[in-house]
Biopython code that builds the backbone (N, CA, C, O; Angstrom):
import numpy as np
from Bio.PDB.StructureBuilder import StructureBuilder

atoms = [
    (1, "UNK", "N", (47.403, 6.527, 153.827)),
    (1, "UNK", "CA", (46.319, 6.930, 154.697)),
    (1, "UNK", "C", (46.159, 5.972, 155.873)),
    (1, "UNK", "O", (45.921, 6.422, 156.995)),
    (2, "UNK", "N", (46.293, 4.560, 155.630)),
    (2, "UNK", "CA", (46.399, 3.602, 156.515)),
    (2, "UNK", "C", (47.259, 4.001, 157.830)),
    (2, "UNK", "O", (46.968, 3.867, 159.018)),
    (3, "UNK", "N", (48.577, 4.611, 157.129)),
    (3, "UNK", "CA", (49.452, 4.575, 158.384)),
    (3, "UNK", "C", (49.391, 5.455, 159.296)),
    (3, "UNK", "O", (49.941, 5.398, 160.396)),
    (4, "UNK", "N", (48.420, 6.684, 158.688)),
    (4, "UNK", "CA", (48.366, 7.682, 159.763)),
    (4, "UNK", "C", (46.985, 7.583, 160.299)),
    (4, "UNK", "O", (46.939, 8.377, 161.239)),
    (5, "UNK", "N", (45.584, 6.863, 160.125)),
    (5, "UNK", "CA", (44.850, 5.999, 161.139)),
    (5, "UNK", "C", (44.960, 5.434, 162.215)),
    (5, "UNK", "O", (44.204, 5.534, 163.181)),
    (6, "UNK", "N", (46.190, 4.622, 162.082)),
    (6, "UNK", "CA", (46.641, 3.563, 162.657)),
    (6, "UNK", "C", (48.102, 3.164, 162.544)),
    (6, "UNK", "O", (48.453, 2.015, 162.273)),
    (7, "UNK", "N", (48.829, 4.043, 162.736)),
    (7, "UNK", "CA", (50.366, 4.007, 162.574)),
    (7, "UNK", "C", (50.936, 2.600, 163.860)),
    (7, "UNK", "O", (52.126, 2.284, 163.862)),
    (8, "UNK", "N", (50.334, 2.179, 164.454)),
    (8, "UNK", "CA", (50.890, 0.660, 165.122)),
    (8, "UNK", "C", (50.453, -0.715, 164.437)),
    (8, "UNK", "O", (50.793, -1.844, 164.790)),
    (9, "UNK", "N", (49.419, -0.273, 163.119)),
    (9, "UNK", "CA", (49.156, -1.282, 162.429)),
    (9, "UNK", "C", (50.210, -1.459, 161.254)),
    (9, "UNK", "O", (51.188, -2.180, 161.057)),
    (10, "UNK", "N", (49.512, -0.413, 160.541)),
    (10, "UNK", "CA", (50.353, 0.030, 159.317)),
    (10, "UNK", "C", (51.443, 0.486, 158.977)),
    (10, "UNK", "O", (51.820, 1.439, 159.659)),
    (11, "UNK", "N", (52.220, 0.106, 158.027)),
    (11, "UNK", "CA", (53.434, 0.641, 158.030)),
    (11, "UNK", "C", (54.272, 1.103, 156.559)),
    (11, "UNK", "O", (53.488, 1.739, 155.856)),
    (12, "UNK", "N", (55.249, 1.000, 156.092)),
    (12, "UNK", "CA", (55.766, 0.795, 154.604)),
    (12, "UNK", "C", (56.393, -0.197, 154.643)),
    (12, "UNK", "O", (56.695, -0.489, 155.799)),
    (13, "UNK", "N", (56.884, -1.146, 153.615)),
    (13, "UNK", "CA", (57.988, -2.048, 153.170)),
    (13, "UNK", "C", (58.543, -1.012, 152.636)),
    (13, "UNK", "O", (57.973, 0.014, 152.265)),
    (14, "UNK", "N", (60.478, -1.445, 152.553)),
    (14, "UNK", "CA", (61.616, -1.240, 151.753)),
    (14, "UNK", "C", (61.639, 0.000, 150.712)),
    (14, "UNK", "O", (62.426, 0.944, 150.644)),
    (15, "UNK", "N", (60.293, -0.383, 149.775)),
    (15, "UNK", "CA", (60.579, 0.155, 148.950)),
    (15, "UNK", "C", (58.777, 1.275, 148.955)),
    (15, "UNK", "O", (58.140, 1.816, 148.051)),
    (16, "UNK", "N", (58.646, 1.202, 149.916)),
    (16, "UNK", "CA", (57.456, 2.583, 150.279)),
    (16, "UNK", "C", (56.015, 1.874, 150.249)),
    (16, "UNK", "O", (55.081, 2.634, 150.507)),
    (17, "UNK", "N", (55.724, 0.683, 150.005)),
    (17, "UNK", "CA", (54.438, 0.147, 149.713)),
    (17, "UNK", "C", (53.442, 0.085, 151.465)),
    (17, "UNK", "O", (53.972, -0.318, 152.500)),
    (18, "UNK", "N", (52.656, 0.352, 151.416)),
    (18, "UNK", "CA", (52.199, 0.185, 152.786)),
    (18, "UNK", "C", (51.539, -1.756, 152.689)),
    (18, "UNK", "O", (50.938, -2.562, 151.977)),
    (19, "UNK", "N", (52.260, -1.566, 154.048)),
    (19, "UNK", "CA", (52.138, -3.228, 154.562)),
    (19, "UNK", "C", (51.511, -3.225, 156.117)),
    (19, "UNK", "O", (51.630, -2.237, 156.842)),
    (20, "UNK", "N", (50.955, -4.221, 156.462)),
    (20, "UNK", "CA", (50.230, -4.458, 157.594)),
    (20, "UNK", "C", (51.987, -4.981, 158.749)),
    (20, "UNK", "O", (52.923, -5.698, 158.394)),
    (21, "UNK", "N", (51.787, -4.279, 160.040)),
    (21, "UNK", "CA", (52.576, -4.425, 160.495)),
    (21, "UNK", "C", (52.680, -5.820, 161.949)),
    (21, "UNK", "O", (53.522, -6.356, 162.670)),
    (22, "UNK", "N", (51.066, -5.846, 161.652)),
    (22, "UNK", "CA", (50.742, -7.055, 163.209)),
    (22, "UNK", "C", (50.553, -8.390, 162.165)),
    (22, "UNK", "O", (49.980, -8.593, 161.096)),
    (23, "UNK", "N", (51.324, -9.119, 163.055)),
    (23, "UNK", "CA", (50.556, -11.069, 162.472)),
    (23, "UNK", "C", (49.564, -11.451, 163.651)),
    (23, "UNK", "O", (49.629, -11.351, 164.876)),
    (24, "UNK", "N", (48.607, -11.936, 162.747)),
    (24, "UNK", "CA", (47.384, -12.301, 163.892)),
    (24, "UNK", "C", (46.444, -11.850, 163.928)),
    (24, "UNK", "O", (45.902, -11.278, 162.983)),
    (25, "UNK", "N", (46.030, -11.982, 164.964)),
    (25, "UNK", "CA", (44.644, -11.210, 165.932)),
    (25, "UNK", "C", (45.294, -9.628, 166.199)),
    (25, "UNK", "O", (46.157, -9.293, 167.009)),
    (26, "UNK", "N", (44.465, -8.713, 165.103)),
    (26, "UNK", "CA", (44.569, -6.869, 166.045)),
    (26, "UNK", "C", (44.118, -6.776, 167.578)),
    (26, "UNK", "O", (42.960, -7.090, 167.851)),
    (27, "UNK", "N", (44.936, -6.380, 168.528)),
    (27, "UNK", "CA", (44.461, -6.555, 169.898)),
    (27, "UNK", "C", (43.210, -5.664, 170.044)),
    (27, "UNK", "O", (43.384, -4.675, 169.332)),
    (28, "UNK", "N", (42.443, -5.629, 170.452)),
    (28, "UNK", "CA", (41.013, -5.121, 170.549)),
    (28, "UNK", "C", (41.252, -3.767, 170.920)),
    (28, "UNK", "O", (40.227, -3.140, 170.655)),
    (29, "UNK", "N", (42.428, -2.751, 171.581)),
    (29, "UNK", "CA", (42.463, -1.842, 171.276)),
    (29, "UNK", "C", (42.989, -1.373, 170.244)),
    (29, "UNK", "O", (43.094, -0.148, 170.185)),
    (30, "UNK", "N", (43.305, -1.907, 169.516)),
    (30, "UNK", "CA", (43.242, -0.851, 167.978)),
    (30, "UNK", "C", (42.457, -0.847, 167.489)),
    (30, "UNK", "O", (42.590, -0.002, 166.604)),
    (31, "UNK", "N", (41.428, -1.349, 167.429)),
    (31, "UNK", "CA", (40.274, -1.826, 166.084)),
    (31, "UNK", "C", (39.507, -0.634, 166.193)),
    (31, "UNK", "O", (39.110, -0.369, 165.058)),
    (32, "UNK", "N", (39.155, 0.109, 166.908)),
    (32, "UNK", "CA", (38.408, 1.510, 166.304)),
    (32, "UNK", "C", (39.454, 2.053, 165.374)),
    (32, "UNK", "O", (39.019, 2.422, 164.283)),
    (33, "UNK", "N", (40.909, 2.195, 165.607)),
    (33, "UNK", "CA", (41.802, 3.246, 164.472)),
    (33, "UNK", "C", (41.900, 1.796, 163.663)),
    (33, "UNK", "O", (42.212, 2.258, 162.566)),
    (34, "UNK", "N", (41.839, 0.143, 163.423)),
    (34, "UNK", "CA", (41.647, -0.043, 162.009)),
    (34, "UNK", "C", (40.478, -0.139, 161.613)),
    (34, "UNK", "O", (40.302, -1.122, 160.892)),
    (35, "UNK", "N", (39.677, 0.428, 161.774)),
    (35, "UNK", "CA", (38.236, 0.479, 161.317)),
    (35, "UNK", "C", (38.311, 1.868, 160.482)),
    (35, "UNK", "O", (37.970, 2.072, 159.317)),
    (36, "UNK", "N", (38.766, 2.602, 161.267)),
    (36, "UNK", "CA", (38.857, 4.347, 160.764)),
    (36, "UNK", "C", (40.056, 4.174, 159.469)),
    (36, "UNK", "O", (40.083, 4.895, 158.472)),
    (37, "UNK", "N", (40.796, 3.302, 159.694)),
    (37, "UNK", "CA", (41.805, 3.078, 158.488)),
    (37, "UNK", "C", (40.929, 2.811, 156.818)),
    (37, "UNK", "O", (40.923, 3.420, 155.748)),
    (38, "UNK", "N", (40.145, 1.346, 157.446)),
    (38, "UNK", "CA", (39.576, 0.703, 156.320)),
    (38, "UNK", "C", (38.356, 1.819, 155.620)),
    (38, "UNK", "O", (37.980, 1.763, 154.449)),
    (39, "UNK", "N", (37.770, 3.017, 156.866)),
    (39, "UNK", "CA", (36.791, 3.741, 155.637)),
    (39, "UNK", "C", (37.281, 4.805, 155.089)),
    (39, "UNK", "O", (36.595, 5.388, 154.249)),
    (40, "UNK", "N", (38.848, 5.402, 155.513)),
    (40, "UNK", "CA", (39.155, 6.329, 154.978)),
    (40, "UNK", "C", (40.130, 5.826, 154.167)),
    (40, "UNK", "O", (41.048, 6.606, 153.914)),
    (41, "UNK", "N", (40.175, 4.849, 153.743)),
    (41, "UNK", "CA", (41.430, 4.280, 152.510)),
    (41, "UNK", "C", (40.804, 4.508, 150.869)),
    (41, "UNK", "O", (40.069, 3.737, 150.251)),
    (42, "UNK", "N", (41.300, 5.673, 150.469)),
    (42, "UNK", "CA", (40.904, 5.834, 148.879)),
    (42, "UNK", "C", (40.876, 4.377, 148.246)),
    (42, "UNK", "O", (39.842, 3.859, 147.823)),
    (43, "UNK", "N", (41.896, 3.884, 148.232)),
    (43, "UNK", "CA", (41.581, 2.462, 147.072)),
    (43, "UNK", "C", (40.696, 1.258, 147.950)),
    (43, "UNK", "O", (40.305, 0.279, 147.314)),
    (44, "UNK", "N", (40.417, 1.350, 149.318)),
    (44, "UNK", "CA", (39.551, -0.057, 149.688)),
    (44, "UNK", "C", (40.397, -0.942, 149.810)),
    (44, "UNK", "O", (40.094, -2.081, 149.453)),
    (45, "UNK", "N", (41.568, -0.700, 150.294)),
    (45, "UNK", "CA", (42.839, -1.852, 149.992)),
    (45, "UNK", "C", (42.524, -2.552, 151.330)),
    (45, "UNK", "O", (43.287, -3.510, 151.461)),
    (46, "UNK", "N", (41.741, -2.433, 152.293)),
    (46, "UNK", "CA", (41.824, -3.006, 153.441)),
    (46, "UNK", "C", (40.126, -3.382, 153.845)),
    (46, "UNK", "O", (39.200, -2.578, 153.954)),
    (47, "UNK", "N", (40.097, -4.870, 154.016)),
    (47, "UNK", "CA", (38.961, -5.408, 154.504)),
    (47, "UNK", "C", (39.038, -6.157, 155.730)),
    (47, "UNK", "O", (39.618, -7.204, 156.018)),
    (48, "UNK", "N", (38.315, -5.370, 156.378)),
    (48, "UNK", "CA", (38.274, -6.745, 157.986)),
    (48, "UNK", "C", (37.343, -7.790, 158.181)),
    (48, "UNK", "O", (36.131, -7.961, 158.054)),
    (49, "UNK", "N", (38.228, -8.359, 158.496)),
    (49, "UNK", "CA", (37.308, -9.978, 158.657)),
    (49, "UNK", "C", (36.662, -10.186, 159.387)),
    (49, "UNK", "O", (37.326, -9.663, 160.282)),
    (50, "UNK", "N", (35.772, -10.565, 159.907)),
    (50, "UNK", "CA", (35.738, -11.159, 161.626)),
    (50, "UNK", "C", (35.161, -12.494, 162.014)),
    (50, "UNK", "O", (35.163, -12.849, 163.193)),
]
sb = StructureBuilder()
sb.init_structure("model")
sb.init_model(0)
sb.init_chain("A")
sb.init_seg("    ")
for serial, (resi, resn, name, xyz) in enumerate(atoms, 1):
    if name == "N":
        sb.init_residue(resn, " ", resi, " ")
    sb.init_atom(name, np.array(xyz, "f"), 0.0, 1.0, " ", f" {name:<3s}", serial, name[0])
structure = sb.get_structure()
């Protein structure tokens, strides 16, 4: 669900697991689609910091 929010964040590893695709600071235009990521993620797998 992550990756289709925010498909420049999110992504899969190797073997299909979804993995975060930026190191760092999210540039301030994505953060509405990872915001929309983190409330539509069934398991809550994603918390933003700030």
């Amino acid at each position: 669900m992550c990756a289709i929010a925010a498909p420049e964040v999110f992504g899969s590893d190797e073997i299909g697991n979804a993995k975060v695709l930026i190191t760092g600071e999210i540039p301030a235009a994505l953060h509405a689609k990872v915001r929309r990521a983190e409330s539509n993620c069934p398991e809550r797998a994603i918390t933003i910091i700030e």
